[in-house]
N, CA, C and O atoms as a CHARMM CRD file, in Angstrom:
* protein
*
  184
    1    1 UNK  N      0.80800  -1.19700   0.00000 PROA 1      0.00000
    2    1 UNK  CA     0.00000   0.00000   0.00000 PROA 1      0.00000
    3    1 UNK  C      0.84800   1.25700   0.00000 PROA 1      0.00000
    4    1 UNK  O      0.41100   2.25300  -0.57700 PROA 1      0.00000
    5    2 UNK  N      2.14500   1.28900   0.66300 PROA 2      0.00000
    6    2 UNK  CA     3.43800   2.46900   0.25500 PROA 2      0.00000
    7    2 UNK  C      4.28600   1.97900  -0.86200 PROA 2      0.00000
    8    2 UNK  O      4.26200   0.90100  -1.45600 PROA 2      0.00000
    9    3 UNK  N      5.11400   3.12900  -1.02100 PROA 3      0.00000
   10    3 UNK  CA     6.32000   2.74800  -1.64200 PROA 3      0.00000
   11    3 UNK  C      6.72400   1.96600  -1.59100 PROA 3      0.00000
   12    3 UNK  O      6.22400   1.13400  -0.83400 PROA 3      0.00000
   13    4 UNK  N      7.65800   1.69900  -2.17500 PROA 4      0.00000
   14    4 UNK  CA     8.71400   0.63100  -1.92900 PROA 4      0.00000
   15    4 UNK  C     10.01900   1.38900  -0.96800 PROA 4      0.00000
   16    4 UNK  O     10.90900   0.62200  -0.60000 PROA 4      0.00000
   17    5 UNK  N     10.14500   3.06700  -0.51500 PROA 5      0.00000
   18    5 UNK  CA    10.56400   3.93400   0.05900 PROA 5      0.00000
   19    5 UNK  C     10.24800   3.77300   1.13500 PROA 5      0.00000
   20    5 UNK  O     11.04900   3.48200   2.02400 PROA 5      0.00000
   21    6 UNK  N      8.85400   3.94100   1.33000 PROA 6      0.00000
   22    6 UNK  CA     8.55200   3.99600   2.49500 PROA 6      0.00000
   23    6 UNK  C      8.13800   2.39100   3.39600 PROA 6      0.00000
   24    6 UNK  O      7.70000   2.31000   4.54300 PROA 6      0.00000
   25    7 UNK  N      8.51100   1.00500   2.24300 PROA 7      0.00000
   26    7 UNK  CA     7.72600  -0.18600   3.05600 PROA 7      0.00000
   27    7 UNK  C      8.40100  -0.60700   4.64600 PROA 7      0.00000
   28    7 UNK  O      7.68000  -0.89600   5.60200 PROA 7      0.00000
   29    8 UNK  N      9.71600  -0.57800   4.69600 PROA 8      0.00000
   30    8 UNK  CA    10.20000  -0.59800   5.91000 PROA 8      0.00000
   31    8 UNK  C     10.32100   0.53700   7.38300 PROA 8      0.00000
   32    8 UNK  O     11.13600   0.59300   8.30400 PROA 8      0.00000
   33    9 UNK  N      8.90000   1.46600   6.99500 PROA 9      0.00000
   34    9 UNK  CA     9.34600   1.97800   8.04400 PROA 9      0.00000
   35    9 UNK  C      8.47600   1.67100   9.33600 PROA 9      0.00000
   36    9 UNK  O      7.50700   0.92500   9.19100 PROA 9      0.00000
   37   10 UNK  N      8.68700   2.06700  10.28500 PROA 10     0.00000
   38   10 UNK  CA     8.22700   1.11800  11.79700 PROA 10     0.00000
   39   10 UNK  C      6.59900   1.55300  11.66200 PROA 10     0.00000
   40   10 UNK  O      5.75300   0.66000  11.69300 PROA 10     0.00000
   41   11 UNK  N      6.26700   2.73800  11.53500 PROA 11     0.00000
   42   11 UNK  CA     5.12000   3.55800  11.32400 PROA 11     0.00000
   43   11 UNK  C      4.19700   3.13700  10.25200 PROA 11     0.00000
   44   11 UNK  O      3.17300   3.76700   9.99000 PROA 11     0.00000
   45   12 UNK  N      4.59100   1.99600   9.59200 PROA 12     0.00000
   46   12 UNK  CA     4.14000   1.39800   8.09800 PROA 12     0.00000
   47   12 UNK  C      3.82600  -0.78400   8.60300 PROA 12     0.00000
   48   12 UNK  O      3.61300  -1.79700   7.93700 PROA 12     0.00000
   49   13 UNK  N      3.96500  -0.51300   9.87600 PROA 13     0.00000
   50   13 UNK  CA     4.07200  -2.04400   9.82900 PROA 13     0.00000
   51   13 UNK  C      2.93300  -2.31700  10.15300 PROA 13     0.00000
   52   13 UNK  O      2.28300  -1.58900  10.90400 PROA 13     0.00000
   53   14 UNK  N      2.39600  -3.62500   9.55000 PROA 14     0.00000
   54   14 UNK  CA     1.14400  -3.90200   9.88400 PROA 14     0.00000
   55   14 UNK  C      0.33400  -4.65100  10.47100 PROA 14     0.00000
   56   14 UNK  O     -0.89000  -4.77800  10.43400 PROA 14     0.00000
   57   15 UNK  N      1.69200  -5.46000  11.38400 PROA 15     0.00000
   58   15 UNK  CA     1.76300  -5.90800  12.17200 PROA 15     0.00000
   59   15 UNK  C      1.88100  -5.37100  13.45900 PROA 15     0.00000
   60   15 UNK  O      1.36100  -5.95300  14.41100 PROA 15     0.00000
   61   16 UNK  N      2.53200  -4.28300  13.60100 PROA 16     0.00000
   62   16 UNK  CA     2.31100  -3.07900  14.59700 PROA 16     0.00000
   63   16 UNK  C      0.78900  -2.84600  14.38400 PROA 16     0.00000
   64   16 UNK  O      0.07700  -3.27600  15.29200 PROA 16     0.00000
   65   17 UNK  N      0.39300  -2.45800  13.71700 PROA 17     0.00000
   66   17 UNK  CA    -0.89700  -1.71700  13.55500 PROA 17     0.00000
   67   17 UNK  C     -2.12500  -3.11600  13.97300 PROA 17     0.00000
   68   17 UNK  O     -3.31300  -2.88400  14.20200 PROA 17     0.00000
   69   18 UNK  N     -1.68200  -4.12500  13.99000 PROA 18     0.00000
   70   18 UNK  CA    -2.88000  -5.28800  14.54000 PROA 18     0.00000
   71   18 UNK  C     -3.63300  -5.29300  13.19400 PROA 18     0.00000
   72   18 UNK  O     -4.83400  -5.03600  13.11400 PROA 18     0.00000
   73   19 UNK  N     -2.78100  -5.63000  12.04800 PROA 19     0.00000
   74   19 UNK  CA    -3.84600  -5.94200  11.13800 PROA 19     0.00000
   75   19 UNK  C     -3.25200  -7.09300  11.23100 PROA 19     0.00000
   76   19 UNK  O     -4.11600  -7.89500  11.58600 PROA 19     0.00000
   77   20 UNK  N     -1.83100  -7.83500  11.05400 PROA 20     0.00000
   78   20 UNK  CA    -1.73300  -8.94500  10.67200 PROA 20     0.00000
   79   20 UNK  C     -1.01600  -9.41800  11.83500 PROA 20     0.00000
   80   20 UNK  O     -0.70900  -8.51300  12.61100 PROA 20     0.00000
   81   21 UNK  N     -0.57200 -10.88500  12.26000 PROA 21     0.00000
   82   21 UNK  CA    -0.01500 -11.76600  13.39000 PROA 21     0.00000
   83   21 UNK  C      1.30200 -12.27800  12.07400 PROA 21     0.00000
   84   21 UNK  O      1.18600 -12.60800  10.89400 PROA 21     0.00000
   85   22 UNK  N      2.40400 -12.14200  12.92000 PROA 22     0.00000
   86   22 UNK  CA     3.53400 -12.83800  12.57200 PROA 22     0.00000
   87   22 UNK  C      3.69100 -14.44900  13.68300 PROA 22     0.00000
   88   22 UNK  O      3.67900 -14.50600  14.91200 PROA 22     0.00000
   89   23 UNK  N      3.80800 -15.43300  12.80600 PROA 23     0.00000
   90   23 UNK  CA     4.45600 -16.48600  13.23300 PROA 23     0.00000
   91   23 UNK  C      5.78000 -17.18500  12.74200 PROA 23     0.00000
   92   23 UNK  O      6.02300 -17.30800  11.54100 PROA 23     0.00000
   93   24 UNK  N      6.35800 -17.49300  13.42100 PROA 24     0.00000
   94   24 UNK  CA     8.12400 -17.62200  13.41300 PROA 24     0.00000
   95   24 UNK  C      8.31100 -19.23000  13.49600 PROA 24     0.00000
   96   24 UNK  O      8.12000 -19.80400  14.56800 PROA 24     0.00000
   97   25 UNK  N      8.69600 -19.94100  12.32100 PROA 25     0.00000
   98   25 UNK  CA     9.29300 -21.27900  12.52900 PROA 25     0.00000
   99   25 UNK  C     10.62800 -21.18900  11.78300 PROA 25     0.00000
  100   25 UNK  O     11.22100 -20.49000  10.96100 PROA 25     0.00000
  101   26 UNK  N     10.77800 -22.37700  12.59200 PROA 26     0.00000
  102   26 UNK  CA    12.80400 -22.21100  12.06300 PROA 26     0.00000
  103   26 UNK  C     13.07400 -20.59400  11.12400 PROA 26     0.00000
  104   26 UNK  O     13.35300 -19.47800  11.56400 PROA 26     0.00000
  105   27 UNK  N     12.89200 -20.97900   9.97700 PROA 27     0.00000
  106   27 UNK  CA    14.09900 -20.07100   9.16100 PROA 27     0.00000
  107   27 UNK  C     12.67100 -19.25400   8.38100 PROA 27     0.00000
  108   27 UNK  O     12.79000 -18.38100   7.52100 PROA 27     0.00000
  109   28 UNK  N     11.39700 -19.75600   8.89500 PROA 28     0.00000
  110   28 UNK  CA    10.19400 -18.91300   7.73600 PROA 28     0.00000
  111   28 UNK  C      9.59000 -17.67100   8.89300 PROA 28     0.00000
  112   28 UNK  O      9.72900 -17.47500  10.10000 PROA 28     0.00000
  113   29 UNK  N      8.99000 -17.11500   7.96400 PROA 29     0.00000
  114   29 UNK  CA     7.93500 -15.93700   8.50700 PROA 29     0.00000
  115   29 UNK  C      6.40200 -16.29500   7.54500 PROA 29     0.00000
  116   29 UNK  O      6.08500 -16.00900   6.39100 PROA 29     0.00000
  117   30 UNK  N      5.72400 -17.01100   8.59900 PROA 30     0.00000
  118   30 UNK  CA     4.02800 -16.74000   8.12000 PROA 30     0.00000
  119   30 UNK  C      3.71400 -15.52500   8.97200 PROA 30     0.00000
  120   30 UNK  O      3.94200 -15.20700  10.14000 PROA 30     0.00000
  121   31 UNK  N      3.02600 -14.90200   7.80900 PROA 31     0.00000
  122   31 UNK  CA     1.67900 -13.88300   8.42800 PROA 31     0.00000
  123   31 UNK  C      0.33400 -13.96500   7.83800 PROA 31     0.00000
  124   31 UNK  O     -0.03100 -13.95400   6.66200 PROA 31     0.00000
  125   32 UNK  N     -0.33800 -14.05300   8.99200 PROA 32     0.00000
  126   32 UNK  CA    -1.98700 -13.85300   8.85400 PROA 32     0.00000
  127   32 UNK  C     -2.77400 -12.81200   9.48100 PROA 32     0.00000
  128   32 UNK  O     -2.42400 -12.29800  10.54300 PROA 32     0.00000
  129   33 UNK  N     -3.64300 -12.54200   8.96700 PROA 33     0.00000
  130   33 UNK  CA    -4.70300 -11.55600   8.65700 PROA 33     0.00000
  131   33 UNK  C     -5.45800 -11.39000  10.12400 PROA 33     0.00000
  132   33 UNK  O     -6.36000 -12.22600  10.17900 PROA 33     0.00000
  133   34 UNK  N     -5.40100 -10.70800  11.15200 PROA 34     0.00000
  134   34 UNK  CA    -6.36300 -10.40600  12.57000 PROA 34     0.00000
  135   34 UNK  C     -7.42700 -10.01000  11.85800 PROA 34     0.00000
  136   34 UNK  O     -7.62200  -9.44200  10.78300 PROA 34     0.00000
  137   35 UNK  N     -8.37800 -10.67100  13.16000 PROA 35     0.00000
  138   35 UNK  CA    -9.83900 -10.32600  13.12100 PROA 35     0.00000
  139   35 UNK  C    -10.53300  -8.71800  12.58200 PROA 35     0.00000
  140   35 UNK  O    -11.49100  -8.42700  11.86600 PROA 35     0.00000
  141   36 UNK  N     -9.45900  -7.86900  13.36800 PROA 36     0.00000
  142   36 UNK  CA    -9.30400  -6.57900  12.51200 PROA 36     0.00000
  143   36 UNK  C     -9.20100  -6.09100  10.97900 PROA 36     0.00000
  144   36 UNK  O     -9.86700  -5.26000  10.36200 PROA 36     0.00000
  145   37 UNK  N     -8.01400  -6.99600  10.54800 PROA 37     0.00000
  146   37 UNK  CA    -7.13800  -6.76600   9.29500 PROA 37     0.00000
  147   37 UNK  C     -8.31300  -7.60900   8.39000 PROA 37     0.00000
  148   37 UNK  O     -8.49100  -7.18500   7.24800 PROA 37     0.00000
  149   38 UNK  N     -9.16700  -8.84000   8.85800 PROA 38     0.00000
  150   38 UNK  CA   -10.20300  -9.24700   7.99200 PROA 38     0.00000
  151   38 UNK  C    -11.32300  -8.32700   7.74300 PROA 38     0.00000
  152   38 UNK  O    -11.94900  -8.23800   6.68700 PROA 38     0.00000
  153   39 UNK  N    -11.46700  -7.81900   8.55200 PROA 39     0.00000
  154   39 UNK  CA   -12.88300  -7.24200   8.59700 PROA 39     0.00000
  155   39 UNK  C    -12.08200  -5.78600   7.67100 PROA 39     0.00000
  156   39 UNK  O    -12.26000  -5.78300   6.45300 PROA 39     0.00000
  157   40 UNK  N    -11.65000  -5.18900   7.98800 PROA 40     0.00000
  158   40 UNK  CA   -10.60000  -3.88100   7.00800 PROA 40     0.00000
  159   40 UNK  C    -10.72700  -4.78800   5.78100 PROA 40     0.00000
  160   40 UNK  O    -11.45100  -4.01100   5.15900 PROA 40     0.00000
  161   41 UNK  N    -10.58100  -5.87800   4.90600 PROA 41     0.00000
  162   41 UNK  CA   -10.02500  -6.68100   3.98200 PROA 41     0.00000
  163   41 UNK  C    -11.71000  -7.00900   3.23400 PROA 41     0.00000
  164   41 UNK  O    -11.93000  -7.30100   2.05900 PROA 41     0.00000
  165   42 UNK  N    -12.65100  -6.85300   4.27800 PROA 42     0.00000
  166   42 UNK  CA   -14.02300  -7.23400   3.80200 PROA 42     0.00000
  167   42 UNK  C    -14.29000  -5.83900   3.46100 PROA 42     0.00000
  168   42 UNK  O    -14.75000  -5.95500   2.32500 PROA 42     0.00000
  169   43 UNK  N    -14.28800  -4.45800   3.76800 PROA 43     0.00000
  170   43 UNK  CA   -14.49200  -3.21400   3.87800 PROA 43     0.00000
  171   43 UNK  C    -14.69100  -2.95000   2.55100 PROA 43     0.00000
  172   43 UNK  O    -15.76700  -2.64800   2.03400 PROA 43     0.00000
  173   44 UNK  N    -13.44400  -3.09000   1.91400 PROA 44     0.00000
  174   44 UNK  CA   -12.15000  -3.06600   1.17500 PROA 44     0.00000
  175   44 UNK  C    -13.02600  -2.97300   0.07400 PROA 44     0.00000
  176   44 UNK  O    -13.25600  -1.93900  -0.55400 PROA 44     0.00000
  177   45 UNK  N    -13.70100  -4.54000  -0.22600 PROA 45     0.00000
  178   45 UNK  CA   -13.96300  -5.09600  -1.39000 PROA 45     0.00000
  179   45 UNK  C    -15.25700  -4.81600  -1.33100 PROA 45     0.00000
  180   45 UNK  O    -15.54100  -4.57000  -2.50300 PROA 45     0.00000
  181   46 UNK  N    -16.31600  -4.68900  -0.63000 PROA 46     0.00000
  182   46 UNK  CA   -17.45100  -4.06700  -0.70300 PROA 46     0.00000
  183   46 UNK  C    -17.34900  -3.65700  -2.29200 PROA 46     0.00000
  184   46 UNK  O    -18.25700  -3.02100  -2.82500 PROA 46     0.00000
């Protein structure tokens, strides 16, 4: 949804922001979508 300038900044994460949950195995990064970040994601597409 930013730049590619602005994708790393702390203020841009969206995982900070409680849209999405990071989970950590060995060497991967899954992320999924909070109850929040779904319902924002249903908004969306209306």
């Amino acid at each position: 949804l930013n730049g590619l300038s602005d994708r790393f900044k702390k203020e841009n994460s969206l995982v900070d922001l409680g849209l999405v949950k990071k989970h950590e195995e060995k060497d991967t990064c899954l992320y999924s979508a909070t109850e929040v970040g779904c319902e924002i994601l249903r908004l969306l597409n209306r």
